[in-house]
MDTraj code that builds the backbone (N, CA, C; nanometers):
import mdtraj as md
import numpy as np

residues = "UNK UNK UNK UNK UNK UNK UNK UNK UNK UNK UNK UNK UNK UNK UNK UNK UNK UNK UNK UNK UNK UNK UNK UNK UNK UNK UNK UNK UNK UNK UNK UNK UNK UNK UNK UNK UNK UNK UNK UNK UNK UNK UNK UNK UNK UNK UNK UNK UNK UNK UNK UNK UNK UNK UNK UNK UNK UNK UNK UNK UNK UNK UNK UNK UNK UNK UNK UNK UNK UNK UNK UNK UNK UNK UNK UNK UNK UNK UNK UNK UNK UNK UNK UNK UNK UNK UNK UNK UNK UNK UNK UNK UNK UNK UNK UNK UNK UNK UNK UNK UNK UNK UNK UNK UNK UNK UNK UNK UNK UNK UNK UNK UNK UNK UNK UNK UNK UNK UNK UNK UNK UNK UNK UNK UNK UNK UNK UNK UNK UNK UNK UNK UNK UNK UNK UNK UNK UNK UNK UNK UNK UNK UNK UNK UNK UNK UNK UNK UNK UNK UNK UNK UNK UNK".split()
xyz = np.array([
    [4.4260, -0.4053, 0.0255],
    [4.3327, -0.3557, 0.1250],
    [4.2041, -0.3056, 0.0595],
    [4.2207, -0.2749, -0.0792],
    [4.0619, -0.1880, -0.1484],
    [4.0002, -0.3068, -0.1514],
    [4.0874, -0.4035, -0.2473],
    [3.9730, -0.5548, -0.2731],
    [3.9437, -0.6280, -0.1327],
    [4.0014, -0.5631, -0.0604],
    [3.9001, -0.6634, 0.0733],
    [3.7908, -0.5558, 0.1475],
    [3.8035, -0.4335, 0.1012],
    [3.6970, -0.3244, 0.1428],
    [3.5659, -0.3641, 0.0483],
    [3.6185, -0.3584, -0.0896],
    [3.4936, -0.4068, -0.2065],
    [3.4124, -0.5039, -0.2018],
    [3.4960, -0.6178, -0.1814],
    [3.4545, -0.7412, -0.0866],
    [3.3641, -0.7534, -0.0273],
    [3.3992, -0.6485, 0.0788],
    [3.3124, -0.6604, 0.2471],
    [3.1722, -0.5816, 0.1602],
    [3.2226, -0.4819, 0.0831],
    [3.0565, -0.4137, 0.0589],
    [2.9923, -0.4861, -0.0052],
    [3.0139, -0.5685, -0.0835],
    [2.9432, -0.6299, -0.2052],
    [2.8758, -0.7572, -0.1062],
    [2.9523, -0.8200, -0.0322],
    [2.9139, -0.9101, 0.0879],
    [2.7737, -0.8552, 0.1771],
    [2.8102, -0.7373, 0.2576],
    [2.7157, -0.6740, 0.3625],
    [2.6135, -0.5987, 0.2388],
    [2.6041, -0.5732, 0.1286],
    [2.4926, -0.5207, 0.0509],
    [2.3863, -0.6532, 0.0226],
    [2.4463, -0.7772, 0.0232],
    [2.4092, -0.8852, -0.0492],
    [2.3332, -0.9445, 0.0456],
    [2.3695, -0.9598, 0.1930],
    [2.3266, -0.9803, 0.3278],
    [2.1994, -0.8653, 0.3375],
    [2.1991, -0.7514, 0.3193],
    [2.1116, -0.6518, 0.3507],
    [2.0049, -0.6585, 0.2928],
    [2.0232, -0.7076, 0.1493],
    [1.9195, -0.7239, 0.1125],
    [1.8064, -0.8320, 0.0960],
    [1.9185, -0.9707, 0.1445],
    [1.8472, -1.0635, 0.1898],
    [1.7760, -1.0596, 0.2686],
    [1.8180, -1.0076, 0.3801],
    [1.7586, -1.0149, 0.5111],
    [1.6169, -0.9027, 0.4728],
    [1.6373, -0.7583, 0.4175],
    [1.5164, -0.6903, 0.3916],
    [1.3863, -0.7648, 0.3283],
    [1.4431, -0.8832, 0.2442],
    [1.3250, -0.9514, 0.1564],
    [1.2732, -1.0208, 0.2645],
    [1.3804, -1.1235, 0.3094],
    [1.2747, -1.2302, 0.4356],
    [1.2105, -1.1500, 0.5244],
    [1.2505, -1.0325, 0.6042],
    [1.1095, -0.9247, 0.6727],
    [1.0539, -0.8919, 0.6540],
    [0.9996, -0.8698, 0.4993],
    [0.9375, -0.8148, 0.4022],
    [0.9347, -0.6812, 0.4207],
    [1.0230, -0.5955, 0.3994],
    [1.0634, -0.4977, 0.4137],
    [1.1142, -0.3957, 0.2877],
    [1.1396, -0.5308, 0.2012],
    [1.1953, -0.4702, 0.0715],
    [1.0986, -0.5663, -0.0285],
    [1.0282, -0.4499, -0.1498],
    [0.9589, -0.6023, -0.2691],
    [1.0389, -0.6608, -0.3549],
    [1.0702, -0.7554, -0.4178],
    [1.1043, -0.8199, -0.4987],
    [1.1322, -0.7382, -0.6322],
    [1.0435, -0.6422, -0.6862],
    [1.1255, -0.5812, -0.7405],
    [1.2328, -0.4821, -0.7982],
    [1.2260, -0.4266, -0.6153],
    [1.3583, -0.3846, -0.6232],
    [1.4563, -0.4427, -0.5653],
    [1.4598, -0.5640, -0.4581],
    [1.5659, -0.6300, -0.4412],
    [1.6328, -0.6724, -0.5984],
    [1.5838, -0.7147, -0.6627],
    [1.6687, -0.7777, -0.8039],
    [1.7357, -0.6501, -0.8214],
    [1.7040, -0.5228, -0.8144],
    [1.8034, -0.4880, -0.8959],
    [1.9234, -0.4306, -0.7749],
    [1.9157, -0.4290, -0.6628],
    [2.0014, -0.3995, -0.5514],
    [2.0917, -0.5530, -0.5465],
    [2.0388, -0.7107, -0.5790],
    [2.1129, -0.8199, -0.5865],
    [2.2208, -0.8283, -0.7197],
    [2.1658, -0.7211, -0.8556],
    [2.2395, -0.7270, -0.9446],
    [2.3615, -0.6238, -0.8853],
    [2.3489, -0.5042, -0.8195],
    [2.4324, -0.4707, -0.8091],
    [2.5336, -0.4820, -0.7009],
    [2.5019, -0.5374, -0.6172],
    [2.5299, -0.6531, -0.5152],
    [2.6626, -0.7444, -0.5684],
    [2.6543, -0.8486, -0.6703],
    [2.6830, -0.9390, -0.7467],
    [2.7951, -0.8604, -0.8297],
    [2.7486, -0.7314, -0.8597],
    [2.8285, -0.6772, -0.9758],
    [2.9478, -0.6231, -0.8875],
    [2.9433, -0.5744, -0.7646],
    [3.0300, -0.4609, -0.7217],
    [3.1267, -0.5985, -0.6302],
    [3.0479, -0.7370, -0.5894],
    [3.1106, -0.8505, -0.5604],
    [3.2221, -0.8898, -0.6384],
    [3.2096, -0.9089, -0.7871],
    [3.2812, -0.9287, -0.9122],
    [3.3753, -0.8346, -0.9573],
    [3.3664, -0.7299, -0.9456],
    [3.4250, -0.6342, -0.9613],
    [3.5746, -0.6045, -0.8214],
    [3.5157, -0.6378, -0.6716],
    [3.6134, -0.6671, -0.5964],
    [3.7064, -0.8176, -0.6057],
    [3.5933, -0.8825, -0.6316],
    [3.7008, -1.0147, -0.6582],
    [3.8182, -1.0202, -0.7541],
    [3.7765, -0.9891, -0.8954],
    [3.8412, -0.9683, -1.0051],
    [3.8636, -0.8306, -1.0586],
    [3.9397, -0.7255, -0.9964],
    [3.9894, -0.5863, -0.9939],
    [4.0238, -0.5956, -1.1374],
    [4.1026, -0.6799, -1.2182],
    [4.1407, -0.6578, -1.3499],
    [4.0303, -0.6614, -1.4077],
    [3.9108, -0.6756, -1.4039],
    [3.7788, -0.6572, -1.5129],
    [3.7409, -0.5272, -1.4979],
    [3.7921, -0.4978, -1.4106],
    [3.7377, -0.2813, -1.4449],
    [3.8590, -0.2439, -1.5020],
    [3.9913, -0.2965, -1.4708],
    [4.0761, -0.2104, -1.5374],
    [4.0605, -0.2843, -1.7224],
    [4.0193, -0.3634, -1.7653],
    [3.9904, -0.4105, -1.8984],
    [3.8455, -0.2844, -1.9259],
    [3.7521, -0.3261, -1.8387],
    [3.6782, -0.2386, -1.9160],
    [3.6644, -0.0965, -1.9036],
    [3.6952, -0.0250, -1.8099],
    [3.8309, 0.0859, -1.8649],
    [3.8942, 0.1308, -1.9506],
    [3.9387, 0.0201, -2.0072],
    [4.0821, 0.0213, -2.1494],
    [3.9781, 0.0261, -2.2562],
    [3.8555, -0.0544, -2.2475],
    [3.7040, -0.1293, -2.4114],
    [3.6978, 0.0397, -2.3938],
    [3.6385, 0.0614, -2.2826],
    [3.5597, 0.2203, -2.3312],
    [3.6564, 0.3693, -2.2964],
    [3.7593, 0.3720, -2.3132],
    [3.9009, 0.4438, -2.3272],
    [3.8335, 0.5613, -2.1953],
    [3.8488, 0.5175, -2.0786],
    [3.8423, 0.5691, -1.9572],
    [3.9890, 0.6129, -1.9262],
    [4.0664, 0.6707, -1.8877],
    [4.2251, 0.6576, -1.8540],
    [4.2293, 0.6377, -1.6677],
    [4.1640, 0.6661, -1.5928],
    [4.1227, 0.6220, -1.4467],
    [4.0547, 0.5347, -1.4167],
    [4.0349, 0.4141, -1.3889],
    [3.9644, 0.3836, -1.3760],
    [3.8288, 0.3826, -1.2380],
    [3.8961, 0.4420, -1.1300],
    [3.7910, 0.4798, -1.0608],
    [3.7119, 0.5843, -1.0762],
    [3.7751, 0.6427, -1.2338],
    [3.6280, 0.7427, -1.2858],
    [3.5370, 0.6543, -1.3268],
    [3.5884, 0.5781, -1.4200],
    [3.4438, 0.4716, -1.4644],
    [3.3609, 0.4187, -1.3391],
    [3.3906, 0.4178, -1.2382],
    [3.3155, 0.3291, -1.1078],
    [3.2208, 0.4741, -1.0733],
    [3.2902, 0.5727, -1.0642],
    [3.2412, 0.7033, -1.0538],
    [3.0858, 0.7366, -1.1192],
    [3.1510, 0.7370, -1.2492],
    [3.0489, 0.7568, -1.4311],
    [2.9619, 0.6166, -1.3765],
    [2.9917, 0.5308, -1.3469],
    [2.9004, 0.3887, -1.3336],
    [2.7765, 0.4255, -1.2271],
    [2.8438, 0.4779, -1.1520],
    [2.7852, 0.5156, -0.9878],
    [2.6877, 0.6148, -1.0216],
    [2.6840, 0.7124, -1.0836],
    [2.6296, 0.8205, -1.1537],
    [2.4792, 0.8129, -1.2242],
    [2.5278, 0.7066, -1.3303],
    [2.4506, 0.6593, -1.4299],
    [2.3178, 0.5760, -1.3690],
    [2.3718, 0.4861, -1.2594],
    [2.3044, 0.4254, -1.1449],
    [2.2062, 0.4697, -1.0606],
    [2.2536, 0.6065, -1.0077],
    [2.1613, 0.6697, -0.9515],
    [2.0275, 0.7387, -1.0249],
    [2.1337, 0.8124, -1.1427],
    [2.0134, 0.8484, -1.2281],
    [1.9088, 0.7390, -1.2470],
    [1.9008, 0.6004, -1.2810],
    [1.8318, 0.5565, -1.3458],
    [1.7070, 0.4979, -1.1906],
    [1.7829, 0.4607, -1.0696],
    [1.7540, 0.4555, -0.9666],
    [1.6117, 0.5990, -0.9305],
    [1.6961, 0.6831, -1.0211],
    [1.5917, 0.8072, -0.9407],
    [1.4817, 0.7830, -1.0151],
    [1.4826, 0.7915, -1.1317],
    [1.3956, 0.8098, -1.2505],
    [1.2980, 0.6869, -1.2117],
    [1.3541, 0.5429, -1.1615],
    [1.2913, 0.4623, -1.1542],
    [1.1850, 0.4461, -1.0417],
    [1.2200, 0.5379, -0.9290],
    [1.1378, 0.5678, -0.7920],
    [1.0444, 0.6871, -0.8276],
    [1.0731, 0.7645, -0.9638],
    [0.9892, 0.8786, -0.9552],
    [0.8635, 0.8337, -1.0383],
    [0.9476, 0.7134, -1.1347],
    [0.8035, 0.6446, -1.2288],
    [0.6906, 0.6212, -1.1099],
    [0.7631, 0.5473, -1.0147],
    [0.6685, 0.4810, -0.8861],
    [0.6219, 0.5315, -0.8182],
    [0.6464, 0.6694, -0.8056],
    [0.5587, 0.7516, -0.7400],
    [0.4825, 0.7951, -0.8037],
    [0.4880, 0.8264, -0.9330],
    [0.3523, 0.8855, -1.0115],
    [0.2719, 0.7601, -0.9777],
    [0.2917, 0.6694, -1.0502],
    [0.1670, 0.5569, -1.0411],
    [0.0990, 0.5178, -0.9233],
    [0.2032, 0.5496, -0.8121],
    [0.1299, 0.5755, -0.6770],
    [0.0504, 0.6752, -0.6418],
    [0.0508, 0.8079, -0.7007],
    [0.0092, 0.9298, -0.6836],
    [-0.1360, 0.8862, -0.7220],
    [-0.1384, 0.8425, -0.8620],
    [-0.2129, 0.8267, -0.9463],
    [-0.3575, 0.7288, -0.8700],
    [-0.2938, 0.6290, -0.8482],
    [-0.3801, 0.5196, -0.7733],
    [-0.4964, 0.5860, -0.6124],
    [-0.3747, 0.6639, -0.5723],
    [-0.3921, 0.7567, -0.4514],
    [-0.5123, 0.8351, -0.4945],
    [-0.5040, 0.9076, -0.5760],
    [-0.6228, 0.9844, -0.6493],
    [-0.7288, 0.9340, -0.6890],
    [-0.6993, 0.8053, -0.7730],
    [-0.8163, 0.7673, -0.8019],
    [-0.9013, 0.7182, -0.6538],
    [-0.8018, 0.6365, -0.5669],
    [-0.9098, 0.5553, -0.4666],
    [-0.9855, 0.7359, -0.3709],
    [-0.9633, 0.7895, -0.3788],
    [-0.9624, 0.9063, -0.3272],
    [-1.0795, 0.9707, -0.3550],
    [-1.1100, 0.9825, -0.5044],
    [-1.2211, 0.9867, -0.5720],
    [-1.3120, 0.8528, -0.5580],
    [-1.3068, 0.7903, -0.5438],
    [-1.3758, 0.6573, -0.5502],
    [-1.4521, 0.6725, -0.3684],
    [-1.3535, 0.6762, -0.2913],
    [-1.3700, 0.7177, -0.1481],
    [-1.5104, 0.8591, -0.1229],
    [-1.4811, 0.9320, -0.2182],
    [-1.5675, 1.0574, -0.1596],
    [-1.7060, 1.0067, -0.2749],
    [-1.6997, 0.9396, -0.3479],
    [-1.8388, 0.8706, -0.4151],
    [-1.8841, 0.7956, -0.3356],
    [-1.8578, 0.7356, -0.2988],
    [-1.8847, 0.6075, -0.2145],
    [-1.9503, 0.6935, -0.0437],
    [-1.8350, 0.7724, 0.0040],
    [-1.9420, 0.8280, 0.1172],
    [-2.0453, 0.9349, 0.0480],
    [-2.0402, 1.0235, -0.0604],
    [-2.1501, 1.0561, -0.1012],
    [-2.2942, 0.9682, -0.0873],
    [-2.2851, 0.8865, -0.1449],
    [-2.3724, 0.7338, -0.1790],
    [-2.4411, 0.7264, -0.0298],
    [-2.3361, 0.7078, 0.0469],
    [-2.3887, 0.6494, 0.2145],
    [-2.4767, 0.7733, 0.2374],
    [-2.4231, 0.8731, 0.2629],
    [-2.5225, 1.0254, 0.3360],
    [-2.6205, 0.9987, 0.2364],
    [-2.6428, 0.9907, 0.0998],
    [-2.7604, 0.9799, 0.0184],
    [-2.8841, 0.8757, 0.0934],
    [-2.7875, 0.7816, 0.1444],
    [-2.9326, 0.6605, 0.1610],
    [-2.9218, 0.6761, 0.3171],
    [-2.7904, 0.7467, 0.3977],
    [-2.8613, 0.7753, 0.5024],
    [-2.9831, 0.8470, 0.5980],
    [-2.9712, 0.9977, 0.4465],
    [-3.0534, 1.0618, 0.4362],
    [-3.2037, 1.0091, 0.3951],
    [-3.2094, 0.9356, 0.2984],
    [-3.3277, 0.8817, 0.2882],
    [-3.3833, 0.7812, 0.3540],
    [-3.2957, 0.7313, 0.4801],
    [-3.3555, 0.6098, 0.5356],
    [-3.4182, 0.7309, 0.6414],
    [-3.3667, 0.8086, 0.6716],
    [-3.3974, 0.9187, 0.8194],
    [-3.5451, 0.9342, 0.7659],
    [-3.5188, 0.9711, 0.6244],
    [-3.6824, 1.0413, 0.6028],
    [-3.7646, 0.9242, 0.5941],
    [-3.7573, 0.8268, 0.5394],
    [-3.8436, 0.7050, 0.5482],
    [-3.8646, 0.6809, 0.7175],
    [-3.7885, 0.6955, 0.7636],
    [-3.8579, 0.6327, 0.9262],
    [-3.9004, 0.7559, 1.0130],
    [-3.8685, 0.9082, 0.9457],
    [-3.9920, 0.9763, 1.0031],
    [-4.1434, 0.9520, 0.9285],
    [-4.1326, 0.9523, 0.8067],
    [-4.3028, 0.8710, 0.6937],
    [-4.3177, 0.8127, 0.7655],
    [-4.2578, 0.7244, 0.8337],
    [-4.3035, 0.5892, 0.8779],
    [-4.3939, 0.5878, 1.0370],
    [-4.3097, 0.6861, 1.1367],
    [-4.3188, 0.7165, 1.2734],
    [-4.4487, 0.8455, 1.2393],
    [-4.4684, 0.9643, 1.1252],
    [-4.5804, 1.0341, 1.0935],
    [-4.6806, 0.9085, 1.0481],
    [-4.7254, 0.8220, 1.0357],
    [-4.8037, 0.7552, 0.9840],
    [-4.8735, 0.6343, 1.0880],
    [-4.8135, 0.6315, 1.1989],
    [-4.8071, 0.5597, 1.2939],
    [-4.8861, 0.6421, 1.3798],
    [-4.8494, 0.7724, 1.4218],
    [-4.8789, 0.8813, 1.4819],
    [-5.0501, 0.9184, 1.4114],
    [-5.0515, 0.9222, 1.3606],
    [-5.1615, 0.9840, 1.2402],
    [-5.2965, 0.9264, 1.2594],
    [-5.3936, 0.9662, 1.2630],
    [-5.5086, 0.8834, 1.2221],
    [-5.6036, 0.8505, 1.3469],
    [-5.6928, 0.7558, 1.3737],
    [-5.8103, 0.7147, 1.4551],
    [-5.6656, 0.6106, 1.5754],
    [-5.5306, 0.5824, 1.5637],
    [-5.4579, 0.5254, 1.6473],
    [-5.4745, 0.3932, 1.6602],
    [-5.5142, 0.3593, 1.5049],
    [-5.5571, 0.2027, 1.5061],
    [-5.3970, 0.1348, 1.4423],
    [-5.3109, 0.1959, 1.4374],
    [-5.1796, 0.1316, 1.3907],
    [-5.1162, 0.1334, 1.5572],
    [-5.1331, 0.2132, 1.6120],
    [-5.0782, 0.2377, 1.7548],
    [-5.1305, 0.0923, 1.8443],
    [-5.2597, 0.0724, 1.7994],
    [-5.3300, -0.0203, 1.9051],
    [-5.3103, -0.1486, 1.7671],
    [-5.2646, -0.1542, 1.7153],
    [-5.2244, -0.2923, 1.6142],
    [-5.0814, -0.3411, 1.6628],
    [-5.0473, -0.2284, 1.6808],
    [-4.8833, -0.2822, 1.7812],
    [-4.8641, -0.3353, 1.9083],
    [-4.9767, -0.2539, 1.9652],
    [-5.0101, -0.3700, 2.1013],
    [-4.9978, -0.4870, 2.0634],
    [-5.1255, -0.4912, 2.0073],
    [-5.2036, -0.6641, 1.9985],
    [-5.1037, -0.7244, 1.9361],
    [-4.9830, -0.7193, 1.8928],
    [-4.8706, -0.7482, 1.8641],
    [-4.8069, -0.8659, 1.9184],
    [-4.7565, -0.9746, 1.8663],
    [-4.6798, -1.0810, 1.9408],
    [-4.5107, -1.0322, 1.9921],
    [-4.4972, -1.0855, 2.0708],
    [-4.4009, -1.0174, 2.1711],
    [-4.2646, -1.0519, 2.1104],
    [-4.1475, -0.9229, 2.0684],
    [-4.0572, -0.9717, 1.9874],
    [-3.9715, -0.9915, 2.0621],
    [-3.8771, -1.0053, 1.9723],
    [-3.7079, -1.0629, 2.0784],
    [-3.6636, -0.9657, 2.1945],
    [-3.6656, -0.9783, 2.2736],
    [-3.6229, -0.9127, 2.3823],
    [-3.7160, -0.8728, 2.4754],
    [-3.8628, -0.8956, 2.4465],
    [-3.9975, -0.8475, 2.4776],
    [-4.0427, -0.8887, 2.6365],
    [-4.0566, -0.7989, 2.7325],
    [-4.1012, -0.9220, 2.8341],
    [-4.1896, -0.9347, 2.8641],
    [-4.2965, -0.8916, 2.7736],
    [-4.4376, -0.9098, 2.8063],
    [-4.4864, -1.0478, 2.7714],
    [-4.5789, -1.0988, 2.8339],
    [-4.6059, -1.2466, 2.8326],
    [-4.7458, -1.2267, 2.6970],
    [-4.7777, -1.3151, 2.6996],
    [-4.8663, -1.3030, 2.5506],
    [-5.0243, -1.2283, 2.5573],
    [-5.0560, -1.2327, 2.7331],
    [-5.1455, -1.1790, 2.7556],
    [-5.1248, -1.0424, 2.7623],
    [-5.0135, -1.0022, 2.7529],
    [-4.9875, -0.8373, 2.7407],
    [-4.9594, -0.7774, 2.8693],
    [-4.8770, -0.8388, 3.0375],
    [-4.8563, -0.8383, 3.1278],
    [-4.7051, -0.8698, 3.1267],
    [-4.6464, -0.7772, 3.2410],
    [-4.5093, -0.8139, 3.2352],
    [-4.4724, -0.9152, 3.3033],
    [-4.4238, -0.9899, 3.3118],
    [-4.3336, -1.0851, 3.4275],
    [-4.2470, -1.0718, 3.5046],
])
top = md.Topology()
chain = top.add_chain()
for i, resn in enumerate(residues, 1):
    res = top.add_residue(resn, chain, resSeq=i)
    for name in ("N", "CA", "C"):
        top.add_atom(name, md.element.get_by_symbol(name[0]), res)
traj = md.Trajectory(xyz[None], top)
């Protein structure tokens, strides 16, 4: 009854993680190592005498301590391996973060200076004998314009 419980897990882990890759749900490189252990805990139900052999190589006297100690060792390296991935995520996070508040710095910089260029621009227009004012009249009629060329609306 255990080797058909081991079975079924090593089966439904192997399925789970298939199916997570084709949804893309899981990346590639951690499915490999969820398919190795998949495969391993498969092998291990199929052929029950290969834990009790390696058991006996590394003088375990239980052997569902070694699955235990195995299980253990697993997680640790599992943790260590998600915590690498979060630094480098942290890391990336920070930098675009910094990169983000340069970048809108940059924008308010030239938004700011476009504001002041098109008040120069609107003071300079304004300014003077109103011969830029009356140069815009005499102006050809732009996109959207509905004045006809004689300077009359339609």
């Amino acid at each position: 009854m255990i080797v058909l419980v081991g079975i079924v897990l090593a089966v439904l882990i192997l399925v789970i993680v298939v199916w997570m890759l084709l949804a893309r749900r899981l990346r590639e490189k951690y499915a490999a190592m969820w398919l190795v252990i998949g495969f391993a805990v498969l092998i291990l139900g199929v052929f029950p005498q290969l834990l009790l052999g390696l058991a006996g190589v590394l003088g375990v006297q239980v052997p569902a301590n070694l699955i235990f100690a195995l299980g253990i060792v697993l997680l640790l390296g599992v943790s260590l391996h998600l915590s690498w991935e979060l630094s480098q995520a942290e890391d990336e996070i920070r930098r675009l973060a910094e990169e983000a508040a340069i970048a809108r710095a940059e924008i308010q910089g030239l938004a700011a200076r476009l504001a002041l260029l098109e008040r120069e621009r609107a003071d300079l227009g304004t300014r003077g004998d109103g011969s830029a004012a009356a140069a815009r009249d005499d102006e050809s009629p732009g996109p959207g314009d509905r004045r006809g060329l004689d300077g009359s609306t339609t």
